[in-house]
C-alpha positions in Angstrom: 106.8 111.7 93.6 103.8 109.4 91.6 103.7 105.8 92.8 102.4 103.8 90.5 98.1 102.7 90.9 97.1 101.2 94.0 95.0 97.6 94.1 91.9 98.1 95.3 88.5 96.5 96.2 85.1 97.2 95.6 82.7 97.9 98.6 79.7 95.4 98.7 76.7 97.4 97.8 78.0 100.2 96.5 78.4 101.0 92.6 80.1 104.1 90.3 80.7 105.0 87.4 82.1 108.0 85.3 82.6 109.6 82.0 83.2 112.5 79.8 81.1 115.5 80.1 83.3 118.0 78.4 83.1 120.4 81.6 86.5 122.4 80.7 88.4 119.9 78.5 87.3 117.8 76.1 88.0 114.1 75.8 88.5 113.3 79.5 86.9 111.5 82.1 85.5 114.7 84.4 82.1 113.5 85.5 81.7 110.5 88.3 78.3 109.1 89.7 78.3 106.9 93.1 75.1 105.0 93.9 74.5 103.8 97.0 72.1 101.1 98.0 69.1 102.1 100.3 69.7 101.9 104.2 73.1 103.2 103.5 74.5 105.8 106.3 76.5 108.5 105.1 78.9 110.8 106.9 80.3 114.1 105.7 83.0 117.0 106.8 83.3 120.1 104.5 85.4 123.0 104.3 84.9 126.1 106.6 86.2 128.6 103.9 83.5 131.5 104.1 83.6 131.2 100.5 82.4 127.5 100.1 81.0 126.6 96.6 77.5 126.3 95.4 77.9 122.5 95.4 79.3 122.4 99.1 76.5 124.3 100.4 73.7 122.1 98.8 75.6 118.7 99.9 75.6 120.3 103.5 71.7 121.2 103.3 70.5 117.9 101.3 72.6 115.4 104.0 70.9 117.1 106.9 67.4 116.3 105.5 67.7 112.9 103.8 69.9 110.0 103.3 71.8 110.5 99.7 71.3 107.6 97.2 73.5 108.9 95.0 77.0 111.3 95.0 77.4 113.4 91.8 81.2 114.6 91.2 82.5 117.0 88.6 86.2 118.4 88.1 87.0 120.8 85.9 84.8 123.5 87.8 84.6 123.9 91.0 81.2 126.1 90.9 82.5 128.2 93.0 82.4 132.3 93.6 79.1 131.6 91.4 76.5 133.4 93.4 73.0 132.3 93.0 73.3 130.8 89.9 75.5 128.8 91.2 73.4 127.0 93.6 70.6 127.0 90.6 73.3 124.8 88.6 74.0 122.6 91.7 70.1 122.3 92.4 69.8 121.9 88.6 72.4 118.9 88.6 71.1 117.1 91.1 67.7 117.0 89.4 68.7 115.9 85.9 70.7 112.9 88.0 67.4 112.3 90.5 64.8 112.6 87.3 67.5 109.4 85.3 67.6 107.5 88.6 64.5 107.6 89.9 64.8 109.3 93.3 64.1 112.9 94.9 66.9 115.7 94.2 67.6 115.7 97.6 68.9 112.6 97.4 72.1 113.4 95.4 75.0 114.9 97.1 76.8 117.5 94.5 80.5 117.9 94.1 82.6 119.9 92.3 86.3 120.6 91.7 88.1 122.6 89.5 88.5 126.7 88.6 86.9 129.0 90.4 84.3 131.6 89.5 83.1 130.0 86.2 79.9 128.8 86.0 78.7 124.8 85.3 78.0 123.9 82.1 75.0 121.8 83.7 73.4 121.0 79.8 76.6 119.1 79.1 76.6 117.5 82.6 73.0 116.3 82.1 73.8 115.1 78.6 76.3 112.7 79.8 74.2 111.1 83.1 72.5 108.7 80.8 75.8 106.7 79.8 76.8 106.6 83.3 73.8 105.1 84.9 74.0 102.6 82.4 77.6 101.3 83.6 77.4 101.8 87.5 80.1 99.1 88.8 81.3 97.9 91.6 84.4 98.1 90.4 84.4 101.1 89.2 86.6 103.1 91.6 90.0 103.4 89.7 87.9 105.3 86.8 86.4 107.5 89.1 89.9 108.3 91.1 91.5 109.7 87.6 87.9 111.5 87.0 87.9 113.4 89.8 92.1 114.7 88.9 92.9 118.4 88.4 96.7 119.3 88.8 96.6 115.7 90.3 99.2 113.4 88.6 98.2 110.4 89.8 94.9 108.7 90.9 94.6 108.4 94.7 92.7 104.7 95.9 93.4 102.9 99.0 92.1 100.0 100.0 92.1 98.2 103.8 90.5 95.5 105.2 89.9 94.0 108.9 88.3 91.4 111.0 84.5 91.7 112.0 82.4 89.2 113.5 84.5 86.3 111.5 83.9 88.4 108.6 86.1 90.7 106.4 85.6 94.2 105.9 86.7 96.3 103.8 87.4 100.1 103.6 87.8 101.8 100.1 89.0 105.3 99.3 89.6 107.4 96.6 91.0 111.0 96.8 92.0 114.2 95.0 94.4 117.3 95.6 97.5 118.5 94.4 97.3 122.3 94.8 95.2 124.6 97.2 96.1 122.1 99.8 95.9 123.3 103.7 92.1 121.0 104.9 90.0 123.0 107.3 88.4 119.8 107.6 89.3 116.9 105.4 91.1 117.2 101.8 89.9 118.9 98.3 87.4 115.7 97.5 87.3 112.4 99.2 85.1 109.6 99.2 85.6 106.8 101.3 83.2 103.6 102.1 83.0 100.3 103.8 80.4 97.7 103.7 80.1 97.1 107.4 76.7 98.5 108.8 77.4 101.3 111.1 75.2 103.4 113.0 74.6 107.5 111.3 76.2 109.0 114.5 78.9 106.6 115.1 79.6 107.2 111.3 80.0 110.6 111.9 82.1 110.4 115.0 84.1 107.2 113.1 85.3 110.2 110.5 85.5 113.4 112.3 88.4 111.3 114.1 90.1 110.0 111.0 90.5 113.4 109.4 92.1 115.0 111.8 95.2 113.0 112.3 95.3 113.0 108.8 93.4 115.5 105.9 93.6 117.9 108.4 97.3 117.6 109.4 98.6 118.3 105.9 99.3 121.3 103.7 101.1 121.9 100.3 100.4 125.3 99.8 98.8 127.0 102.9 95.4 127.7 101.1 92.1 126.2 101.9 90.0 125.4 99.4 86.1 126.3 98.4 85.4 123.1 98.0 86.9 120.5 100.3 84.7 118.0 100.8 85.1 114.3 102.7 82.4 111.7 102.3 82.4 108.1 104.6 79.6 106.1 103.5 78.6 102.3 105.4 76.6 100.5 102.9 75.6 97.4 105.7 76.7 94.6 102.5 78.8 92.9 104.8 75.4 92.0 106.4 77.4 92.2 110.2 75.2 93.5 112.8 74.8 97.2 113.2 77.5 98.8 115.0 76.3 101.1 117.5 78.5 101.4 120.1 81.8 103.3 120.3 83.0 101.7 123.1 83.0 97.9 121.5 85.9 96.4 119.2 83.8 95.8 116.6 83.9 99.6 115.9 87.7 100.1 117.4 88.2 98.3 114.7 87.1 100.1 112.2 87.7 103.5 113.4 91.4 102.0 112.7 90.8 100.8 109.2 89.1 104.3 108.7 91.5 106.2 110.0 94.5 104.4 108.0 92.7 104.6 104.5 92.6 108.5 105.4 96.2 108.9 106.5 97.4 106.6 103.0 95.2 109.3 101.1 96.3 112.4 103.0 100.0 110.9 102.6 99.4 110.4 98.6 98.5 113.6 98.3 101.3 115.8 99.3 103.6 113.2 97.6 101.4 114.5 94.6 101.9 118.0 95.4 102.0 120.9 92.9 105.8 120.2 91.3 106.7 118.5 94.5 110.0 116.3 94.5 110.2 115.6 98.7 107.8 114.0 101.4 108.6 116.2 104.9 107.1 115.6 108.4 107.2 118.1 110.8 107.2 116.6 113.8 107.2 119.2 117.2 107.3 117.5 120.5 108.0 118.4 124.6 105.1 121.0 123.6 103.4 123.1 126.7 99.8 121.7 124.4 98.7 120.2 121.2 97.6 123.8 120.1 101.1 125.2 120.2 102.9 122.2 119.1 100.9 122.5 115.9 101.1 126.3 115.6 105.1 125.6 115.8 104.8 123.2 112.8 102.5 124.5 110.6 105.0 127.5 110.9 107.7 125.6 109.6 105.3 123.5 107.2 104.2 126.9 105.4 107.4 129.0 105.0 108.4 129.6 101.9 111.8 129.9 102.7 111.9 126.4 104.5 110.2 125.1 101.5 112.4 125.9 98.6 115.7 125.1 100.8 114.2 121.7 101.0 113.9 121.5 96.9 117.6 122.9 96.8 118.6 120.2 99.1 120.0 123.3 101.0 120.2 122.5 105.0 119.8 126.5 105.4 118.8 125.6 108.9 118.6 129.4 109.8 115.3 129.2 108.1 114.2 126.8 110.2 114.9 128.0 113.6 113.4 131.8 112.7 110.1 129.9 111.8 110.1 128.5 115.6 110.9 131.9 116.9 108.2 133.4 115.0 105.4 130.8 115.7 104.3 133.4 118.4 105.3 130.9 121.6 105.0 132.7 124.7 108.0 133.5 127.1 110.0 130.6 124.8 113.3 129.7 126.3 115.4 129.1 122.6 118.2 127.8 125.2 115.6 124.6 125.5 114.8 124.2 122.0 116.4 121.4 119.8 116.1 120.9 116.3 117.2 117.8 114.3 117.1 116.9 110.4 116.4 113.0 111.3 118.9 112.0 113.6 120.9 114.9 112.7 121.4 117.7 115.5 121.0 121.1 114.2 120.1 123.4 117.3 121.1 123.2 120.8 121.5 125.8 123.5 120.1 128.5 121.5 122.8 128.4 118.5 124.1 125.6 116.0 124.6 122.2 117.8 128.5 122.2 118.4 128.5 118.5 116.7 126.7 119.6 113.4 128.5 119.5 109.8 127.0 120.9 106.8 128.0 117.4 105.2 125.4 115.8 107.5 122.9 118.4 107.5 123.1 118.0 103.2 122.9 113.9 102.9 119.8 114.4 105.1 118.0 117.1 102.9 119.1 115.4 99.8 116.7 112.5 100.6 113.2 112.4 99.0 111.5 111.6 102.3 112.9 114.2 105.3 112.1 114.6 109.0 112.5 117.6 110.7 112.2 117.6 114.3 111.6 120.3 116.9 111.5 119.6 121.0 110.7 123.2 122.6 111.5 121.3 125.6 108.1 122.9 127.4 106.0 119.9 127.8 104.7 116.5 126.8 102.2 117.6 124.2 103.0 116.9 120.3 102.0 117.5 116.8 103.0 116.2 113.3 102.4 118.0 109.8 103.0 116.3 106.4 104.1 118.7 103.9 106.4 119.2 100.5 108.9 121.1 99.1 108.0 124.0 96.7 110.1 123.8 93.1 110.0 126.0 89.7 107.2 123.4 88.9 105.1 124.6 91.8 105.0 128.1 89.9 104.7 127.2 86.3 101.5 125.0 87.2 99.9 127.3 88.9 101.0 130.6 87.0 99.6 128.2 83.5 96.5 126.7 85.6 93.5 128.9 83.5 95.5 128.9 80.3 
């Protein structure tokens, strides 16, 4: 599941660059510096594990006092379970950065990705700033997406444009994640920019939206990262006047070019998963709320069991219907619910649909992109999860990932 590089295009205003720091391999891009031009706004979501790195809790602190000129990015080390020295080596890395480009350490947002509860080999990291400043580009995003990569096979950059004020804007975004995937928030690292203008608040409301449609309705794994982290910066290059309404087009529109770049990531990224070989949706509908619908398919989305049938290409549909009973539905009437594999008719009446073959129910789950569809047949209220299948691949990557 790796499609091939995306086209992209560079956000006016806004340059990157990145190199080779040798953080915990040697040889590879793993270090990636964004500047951003002054009077940008910046918007950020994080993760709400009580265990959020070093480098998530300075990013947090620093974007609540100042605007950020500049985003610094490492993988290889996510800084995390570090302590206090840990947010030393954050503070330190955003100094050696501020002290080369000329602005206040505050000014730098830190980011960091990688193995846990090592600490950051911030001499290296400082060594290699230098070089980088020196080659900021605008088109420097597909350098940057592989620089960020863990377990990541493939480098995740969308780009989308749309109409404003006669002009066209564009959206650009570049993610990472693979493994440790279930967003409290967004996704494992994402950056994201346009060059319309856009107002701080509306900014933040613009991506609180996006995610959560989208980072934030996915999950590989079920685990929640230290680190997550989603950035939406508006550099103003399009030179279109501010917007500062919510309730105009102007920012309709790009709450829908926002919004799409974040579901293309989110999408790319459980196609990336850990070993995965099959893009599923979960999709629960006739839900008494939105809260249930999703506790029904995050159920589904997370079992184990549902997870490696779909790798076997095994329609082992038991597995399915137990996660629905167990999803912890109140007073559930199982004679209501129906459960499909795309158009296929599992469940009905509380047993196996009478129509059902296991032929059908196979040529469905032998597909690399599946649906599985539950109505509890309770409401109007719906929810939709992307997720993956789990294969031997899954467990050698991550059984092998500190060796």
């Amino acid at each position: 599941m790796t499609p091939s590089e995306p086209s992209f295009r560079p956000v006016a205003g806004l340059r990157l660059a990145s190199g080779a720091a040798g953080i915990r391999y040697p040889g590879r891009d793993d270090l990636a510096v964004f500047e951003l031009p002054a009077g940008s706004a910046c918007a950020a979501v994080f993760t709400r594990n009580a265990f959020r790195a070093a480098p998530v809790t300075l990013a947090r602190g620093h974007l609540d006092r100042i605007a950020p000129r500049y985003l610094l990015i490492n993988s290889g080390n996510a800084n995390a379970g570090t302590g206090r020295r840990g947010l030393e080596d954050a503070r330190a890395s955003c100094a050696a950065l501020a002290a080369r480009a000329g602005c206040q350490p505050e000014e730098v947002l830190p980011f960091s990705t990688g193995v846990i509860g090592e600490h950051l080999p911030v001499e290296r990291l400082a060594a290699a700033l230098p070089d980088l400043l020196t080659r900021l580009d605008p088109a420097g995003w597909p350098s940057v997406a592989r620089a960020i990569m863990t377990t990541d096979t493939v480098p995740k950059l969308v780009s989308r444009q749309f109409a404003l004020n006669g002009q066209t804007a564009t959206v650009t975004g570049i993610a990472k994640g693979a493994g440790m995937i279930r967003p409290d928030m967004a996704t494992m690292l994402a950056f994201i920019a346009t060059d319309a203008a856009v107002a701080p608040a509306l900014l933040q409301a613009c991506l609180q939206t996006a995610v959560a449609p989208s980072f934030n309705a996915i999950t590989i794994d079920g685990d929640t990262s230290t680190n997550d982290s989603c950035v939406l910066i508006a550099t103003g290059g399009l030179g279109n006047p501010m917007i500062e309404d919510v309730g105009t087009p102007d920012f309709a529109a790009l709450q829908a070019a926002v919004s799409a770049v974040c579901l293309d990531l989110a999408t790319a990224i459980v196609r990336d998963g850990e070993g995965a070989t099959k893009l599923v949706t979960v999709a629960v509908e006739q839900a008494a709320d939105t809260d249930e619908a999703r506790r029904v398919a995050d159920t589904i989305a997370h079992s184990p069991l549902v997870k490696t049938a779909l790798f076997a290409s095994d329609p082992n549909w038991g597995r399915i219907l137990a996660a629905v009973g167990r999803a912890g539905l109140q007073d559930l009437d199982i004679e209501r619910v129906r459960i499909s594999l795309g158009e296929v008719l599992i469940v009905a009446d509380g047993g196996r649909a009478p129509d059902y073959t296991e032929q059908a129910g196979a040529a469905v789950m032998a597909e690399p992109e599946i649906l599985i569809r539950v109505a509890l047949g309770r409401g109007d209220a719906q929810a939709r999860v992307l997720t993956c299948d789990f294969s031997y691949d899954y467990v050698r990557i991550n059984a092998e990932y500190r060796s």
